[in-house]
C-alpha positions in Angstrom: 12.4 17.1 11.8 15.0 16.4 8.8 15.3 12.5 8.0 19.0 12.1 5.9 18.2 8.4 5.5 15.7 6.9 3.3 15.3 4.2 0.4 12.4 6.7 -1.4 14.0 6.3 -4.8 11.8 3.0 -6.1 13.0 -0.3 -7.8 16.7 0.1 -7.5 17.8 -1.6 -4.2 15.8 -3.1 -1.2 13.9 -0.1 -0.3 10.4 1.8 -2.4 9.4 -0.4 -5.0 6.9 2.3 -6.8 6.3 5.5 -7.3 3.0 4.8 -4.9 4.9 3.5 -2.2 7.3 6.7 -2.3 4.4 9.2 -2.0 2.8 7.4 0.9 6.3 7.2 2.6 6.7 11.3 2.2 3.1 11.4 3.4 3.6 9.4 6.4 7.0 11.8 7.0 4.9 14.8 7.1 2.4 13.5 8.6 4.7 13.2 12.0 6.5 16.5 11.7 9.4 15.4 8.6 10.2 19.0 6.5 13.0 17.5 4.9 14.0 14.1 3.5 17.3 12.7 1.8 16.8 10.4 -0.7 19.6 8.0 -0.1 19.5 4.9 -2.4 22.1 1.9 -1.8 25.3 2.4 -4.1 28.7 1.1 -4.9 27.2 -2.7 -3.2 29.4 -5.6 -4.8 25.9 -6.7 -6.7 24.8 -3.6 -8.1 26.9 0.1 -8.4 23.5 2.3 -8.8 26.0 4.9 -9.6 24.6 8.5 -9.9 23.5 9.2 -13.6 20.2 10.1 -15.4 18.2 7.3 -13.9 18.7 9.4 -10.5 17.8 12.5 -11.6 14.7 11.4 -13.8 13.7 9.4 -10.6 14.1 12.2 -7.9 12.5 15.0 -10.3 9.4 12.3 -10.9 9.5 12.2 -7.1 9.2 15.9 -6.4 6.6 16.5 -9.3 4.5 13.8 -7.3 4.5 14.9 -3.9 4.6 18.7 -5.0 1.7 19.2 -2.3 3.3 17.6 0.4 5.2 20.0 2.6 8.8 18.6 2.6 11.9 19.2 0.7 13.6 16.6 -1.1 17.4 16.5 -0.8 19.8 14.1 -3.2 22.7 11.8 -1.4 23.2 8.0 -1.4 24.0 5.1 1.1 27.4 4.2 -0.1 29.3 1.2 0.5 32.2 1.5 1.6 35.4 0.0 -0.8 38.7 1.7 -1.5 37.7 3.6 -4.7 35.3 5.6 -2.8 36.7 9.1 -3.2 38.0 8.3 -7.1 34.3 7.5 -7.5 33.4 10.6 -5.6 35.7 12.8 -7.7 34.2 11.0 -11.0 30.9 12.1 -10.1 29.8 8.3 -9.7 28.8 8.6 -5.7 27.4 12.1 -4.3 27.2 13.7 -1.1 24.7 14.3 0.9 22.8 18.0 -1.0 26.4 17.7 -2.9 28.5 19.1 1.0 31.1 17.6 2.3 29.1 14.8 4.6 28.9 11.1 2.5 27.0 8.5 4.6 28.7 5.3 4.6 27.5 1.8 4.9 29.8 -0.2 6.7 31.6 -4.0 4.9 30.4 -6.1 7.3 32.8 -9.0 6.5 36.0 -6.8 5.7 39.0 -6.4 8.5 39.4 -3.2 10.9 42.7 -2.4 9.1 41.1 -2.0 5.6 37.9 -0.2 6.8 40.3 2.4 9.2 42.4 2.6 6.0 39.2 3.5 4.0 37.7 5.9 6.0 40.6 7.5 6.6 41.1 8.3 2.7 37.8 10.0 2.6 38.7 12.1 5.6 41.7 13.2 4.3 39.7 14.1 0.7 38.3 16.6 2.8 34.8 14.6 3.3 32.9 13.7 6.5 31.7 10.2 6.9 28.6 9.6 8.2 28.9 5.7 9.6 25.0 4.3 8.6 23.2 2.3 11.7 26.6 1.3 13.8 24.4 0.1 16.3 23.7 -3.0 14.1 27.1 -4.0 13.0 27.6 -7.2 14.6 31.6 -6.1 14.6 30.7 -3.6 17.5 28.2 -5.5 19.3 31.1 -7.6 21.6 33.9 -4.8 21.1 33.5 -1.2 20.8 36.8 0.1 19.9 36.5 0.0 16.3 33.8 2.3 16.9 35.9 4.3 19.4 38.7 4.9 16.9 35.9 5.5 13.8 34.9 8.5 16.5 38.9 9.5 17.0 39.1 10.0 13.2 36.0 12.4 13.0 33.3 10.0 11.6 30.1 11.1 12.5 27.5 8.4 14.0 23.6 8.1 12.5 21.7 5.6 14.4 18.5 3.9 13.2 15.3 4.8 14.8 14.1 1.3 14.5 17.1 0.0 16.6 15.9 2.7 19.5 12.9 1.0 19.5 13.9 -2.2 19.6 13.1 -3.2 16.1 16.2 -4.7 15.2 16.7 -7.2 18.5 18.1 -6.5 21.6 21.7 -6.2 21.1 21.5 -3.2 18.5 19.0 -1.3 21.3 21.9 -1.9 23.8 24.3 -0.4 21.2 22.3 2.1 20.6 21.3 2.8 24.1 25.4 2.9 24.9 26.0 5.2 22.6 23.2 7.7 23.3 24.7 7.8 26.4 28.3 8.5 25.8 27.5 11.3 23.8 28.3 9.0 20.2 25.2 9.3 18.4 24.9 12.8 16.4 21.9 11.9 14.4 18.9 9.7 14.3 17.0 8.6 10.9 14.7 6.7 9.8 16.5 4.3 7.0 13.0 3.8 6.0 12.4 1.1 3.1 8.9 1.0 2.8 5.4 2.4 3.5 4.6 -1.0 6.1 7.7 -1.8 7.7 10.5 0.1 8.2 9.1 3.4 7.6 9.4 7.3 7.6 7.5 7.6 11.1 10.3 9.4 13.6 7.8 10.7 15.8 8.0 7.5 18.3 11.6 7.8 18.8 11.7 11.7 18.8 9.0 11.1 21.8 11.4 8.5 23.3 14.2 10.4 23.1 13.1 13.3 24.9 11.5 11.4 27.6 14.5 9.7 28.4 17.7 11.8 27.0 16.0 15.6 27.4 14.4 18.0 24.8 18.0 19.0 23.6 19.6 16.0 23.1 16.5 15.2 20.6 16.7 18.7 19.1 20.1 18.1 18.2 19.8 14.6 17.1 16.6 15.2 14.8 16.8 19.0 14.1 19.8 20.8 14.7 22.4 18.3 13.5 20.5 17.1 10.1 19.9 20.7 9.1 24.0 21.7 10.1 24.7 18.7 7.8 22.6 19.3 5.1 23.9 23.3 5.1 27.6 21.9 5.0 27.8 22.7 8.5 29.8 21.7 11.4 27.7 19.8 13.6 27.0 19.6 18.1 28.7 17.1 19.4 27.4 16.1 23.2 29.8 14.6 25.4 28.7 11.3 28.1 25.2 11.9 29.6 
């Protein structure tokens, strides 16, 4: 499987806090069939920028010296919030991609209007970038109306859904969202957003299981093989339609 969701960089948002907890994340990844990981810190958040710089890359090499054992390749991207300087901060080498390809995962402003977050995503699709829209299953701006998310879909975002919310992790509501989309063909990948070795964490195994059992082999192919790996290989990805 190919996770393009995790806080494994440590002490610079709300995910790893150490070097420890990072290595025991990976192992728990590979432990459950995980051959490659994106390290995707939070960046551009109103209280801290964590813009890409020599922290990042001192950080990610230290990672891959330490888990040089473990059986999984490490890949460089960020969870970026979305404002309106996104692409200018793309351009100035301040916010990277996901393996430096044209798909940028995007965390939702949960307090901002439609209008300005159409308007933003819409400048990033016409820089000739991909948006990848982080967990919309647990937005509560989708939970009672959907069409935001229908016209994020018109404008060729791509959906990544926790694996948490399939689970039911994150309440009810988001495993009904996530449930919906599933089934209208909306969700093109599934990732772990994992934050830590004890809650929230690398394990995709459960929800690959799930998946199959009740969506089909392929479906969970697509979501936690085929579409990751397209992505990370500045691909185009499979979309499914309602199932």
């Amino acid at each position: 499987m190919i996770d393009i969701h995790a806080h494994l960089i440590p002490g610079v948002d709300d995910g790893s806090v150490s070097f420890f907890e990072s290595v025991r994340m990976l192992e728990m990844a590979c432990q459950c069939g995980v051959r490659a990981l994106v390290a995707t810190p939070h960046s551009n958040i109103p209280i801290q920028s964590n813009y890409y710089g020599e922290w990042f890359e001192n950080c990610f090499k230290k990672l891959q010296e330490l888990t040089k054992e473990i059986p999984i390749t490490l890949y460089k991207g960020m969870e970026i919030y979305l404002t309106k300087d996104v692409v200018d901060l793309v351009k100035d080498n301040k916010l990277i991609t996901i393996n430096n390809t044209r798909y940028i995962l995007i965390e939702l402003p949960v307090f901002d209007s439609t209008h300005n977050i159409l308007t933003n995503i819409k400048s990033i699709i016409n820089a000739n970038l991909i948006p990848i829209i982080a967990h919309p299953e647990r937005y509560e701006l989708f939970h009672d109306d959907t069409s935001l998310l229908m016209q994020l879909a018109s404008q060729g975002c791509i959906f990544q859904i926790n694996k948490g919310s399939i689970l039911g992790q994150f309440g009810a509501t988001s495993q009904k969202l996530a449930k919906y989309m599933l089934k209208h063909g909306l969700v093109h990948v599934i990732a772990s957003d994992a934050h830590s070795p004890y809650q929230r964490t690398t394990r995709l195994d459960e929800a690959y299981d799930y998946i199959c059992y009740r969506y089909g082999t392929d479906y969970a192919k697509t979501l936690f093989y085929i579409n990751p790996g397209r992505i990370l290989k500045d691909e185009n990805i499979e979309r499914w339609g309602l199932l």
